[in-house]
Every structure is written in structure tokens, then in C-alpha cells.
N, C-alpha and C positions, 0 to 999 in steps of 0.2 A: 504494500500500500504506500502511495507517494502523496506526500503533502504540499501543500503550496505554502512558500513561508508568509508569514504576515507580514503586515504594512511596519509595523513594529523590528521586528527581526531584518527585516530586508533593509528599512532605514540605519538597523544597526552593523549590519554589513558593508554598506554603503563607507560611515563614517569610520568603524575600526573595522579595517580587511583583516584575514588571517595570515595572510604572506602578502608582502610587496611585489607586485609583478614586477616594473623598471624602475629605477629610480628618474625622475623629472631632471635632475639637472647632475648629470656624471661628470662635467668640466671642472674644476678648480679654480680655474681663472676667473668662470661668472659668478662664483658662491659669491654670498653676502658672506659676512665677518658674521663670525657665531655671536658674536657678543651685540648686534645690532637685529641677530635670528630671536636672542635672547628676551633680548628690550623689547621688540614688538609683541612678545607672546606676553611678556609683563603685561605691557597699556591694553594686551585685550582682555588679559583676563582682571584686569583693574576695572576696563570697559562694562563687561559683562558683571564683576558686582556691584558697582555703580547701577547701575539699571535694577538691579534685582532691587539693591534699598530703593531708590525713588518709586518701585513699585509700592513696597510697605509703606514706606509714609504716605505717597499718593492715598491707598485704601486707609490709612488711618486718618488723614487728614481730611482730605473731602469725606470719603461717606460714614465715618464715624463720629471726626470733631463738628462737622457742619452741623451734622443733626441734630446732635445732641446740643448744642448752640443753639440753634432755632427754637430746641424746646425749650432750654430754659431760659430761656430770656423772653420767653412767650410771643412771639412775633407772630404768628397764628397764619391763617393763608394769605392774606394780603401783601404780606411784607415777606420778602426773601433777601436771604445772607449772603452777600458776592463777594468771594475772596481775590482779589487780584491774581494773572498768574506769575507778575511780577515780583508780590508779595510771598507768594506760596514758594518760590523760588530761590530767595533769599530766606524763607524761613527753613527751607530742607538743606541748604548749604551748610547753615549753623547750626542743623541738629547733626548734619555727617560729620562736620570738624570737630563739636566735641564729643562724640559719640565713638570717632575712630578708638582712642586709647586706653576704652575699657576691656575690662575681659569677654566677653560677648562682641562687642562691638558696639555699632547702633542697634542690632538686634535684643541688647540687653538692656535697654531704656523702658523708662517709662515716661509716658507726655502727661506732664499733668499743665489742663492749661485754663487761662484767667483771662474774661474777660472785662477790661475797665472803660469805665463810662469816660466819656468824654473828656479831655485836659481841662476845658472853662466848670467841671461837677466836683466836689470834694468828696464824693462817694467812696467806699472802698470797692475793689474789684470783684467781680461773681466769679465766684468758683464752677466751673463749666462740668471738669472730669478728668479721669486718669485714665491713661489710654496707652495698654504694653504694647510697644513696637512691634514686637513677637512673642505671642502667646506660649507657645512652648519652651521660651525660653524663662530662668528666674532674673528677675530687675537687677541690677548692681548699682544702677542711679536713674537717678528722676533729670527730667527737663524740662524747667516749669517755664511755660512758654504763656508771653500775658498779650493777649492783640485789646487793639481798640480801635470803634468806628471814627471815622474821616468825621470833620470839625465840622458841627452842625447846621452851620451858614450852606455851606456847599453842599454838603447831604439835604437839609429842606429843600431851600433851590432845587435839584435836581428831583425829589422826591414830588415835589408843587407841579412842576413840569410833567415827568412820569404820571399822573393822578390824570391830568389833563389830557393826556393821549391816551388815556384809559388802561394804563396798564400797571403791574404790581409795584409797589416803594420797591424800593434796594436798602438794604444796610446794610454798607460798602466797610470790611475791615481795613485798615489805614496800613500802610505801610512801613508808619515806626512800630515796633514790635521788642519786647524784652524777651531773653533767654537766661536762663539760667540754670548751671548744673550743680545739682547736689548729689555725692557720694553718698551708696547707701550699705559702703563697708570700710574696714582699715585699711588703708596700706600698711603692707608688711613690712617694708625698705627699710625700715626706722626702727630699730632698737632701744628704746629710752633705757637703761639701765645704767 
């Protein structure tokens, strides 16, 4: 009995063969320098986990922190939460820089994040949520990340406008934004004795 191999199997044939038929380049003269064979295969596989985090935050950020945003700040259907992709962009830069040199990585983060009213309000900030980067992974620190909506001039104005062409308010997160990381164990390094 003969099988046909799957779409599975066949793709992994494809990428790891069993034996190399020719080799692509037998000259010596065209080789690249191993050590610039080297560096390229670094930047891709840097490439490829770069993507993989901006997947994770993208899903924690948009469809976890918006929502849960929206609800608590009770903005009900009418009004919806527009985060810049400007903003979202710089906020995932600074959660990968200080995220790189823990043990987990950014995968071992937790976002705990605050939303504060307005710079002209003396209010204190609403606590939004905590939200693990990677669930299966345990936290070794937090990222408390505080946004706050664009300066209420420019948001009514635009919101007054919006109403008048008949369609939803925006409340538009600003693009200053606070970070901040707290360890959520010892460093060893240090010896006090």
C-alpha cells in the first residue's frame, strides 16, 4: 500500500532534504566571507523574532488593552478608542528595549496599564489592567504603561465636527505616554555580606 505524503510532510521535505543533491555554489572565488554568511542569518533570525513579539503585543495591545479600556472608562457605543499607529509604535519599541534583558525576555512581562485624565484634570489615573505578554510564561516584571487622551480643545473640536457628519466621537490616546519597569525579583550579582 502506497501513501501520498501530506501537504505537511512534503513542505517539510521541501525545507530540510535528506541529502544535498549539488551544492549551489562549488567556486571559492564567489563565496561570500563566512562571517558576513554568518551576520545575515543573525539579522534574520533577529528579523523573525522581532515579528513574532510585535505579534504578542499587537494581540495584547489592540484586542485586549482597547477593550478593556473602553469598558472601563465606560464610553458605551457612541464613542470609540483610536490609538494612533504612531503611538502604538513607539509604545512596542519601549516595551522590546526594556523587556530584552530579562530572563524570559519581553515574553516574561506583565503590562499593567493607567489611564490619566487629561494634563488641565488633577484626577488621579484609572487603573485599566494587567495584561501577561505570555501567558505561559511566569512575570519577572511589570510594565506599567500610563496613556492619556489628546488635550480636550482639539478632541471636542474634532469630536463637535464628527457628531455633525453623523458619525461616532473618537477618544484619541495622545502620544506622550509613560513607561515604566518594575522588577519582580533579586538580582543575584550582589553579594551584601
Amino acid at each position: 500500500m502506497i501513501f501520498k505524503p501530506s501537504s505537511v510532510s512534503k513542505l517539510f521535505n521541501e525545507c530540510y532534504p535528506m541529502a544535498i543533491g549539488e551544492y549551489q555554489n562549488n567556486t571559492f572565488d564567489d563565496a561570500l566571507p563566512t562571517d558576513l554568511g554568518i551576520d545575515k542569518a543573525f539579522q534574520h533570525l533577529e528579523k523573525e523574532r522581532l515579528a513574532v513579539l510585535l505579534q504578542i503585543l499587537t494581540r495584547t495591545l489592540k484586542k485586549q488593552v482597547l477593550y478593556r479600556c473602553s469598558k472601563v472608562l465606560e464610553l458605551g457605543p457612541l464613542v470609540f478608542l483610536d490609538l494612533p499607529t504612531s503611538t502604538l509604535d513607539n509604545i512596542f519599541t519601549q516595551i522590546i528595549l526594556l523587556g530584552e534583558r530579562e530572563p524570559y525576555g519581553v515574553r516574561g512581562g506583565t503590562l499593567v496599564v493607567m489611564f490619566s485624565p487629561p494634563p488641565t484634570k488633577t484626577s488621579s489615573p484609572i487603573k485599566i489592567g494587567r495584561f501577561p505578554l505570555d501567558p505561559t510564561k511566569v512575570s519577572t516584571y511589570e510594565l506599567h504603561l500610563t496613556i492619556q487622551s489628546t488635550s480636550p480643545v482639539k478632541l471636542q473640536f474634532a469630536n463637535l465636527w464628527r457628531r455633525l457628519q453623523g458619525k461616532q466621537e473618537k477618544l484619541v490616546v495622545d502620544d506622550k505616554f509613560s513607561l515604566v519597569k518594575k522588577k519582580l525579583y533579586r538580582s543575584s550579582t550582589s553579594s551584601g555580606h
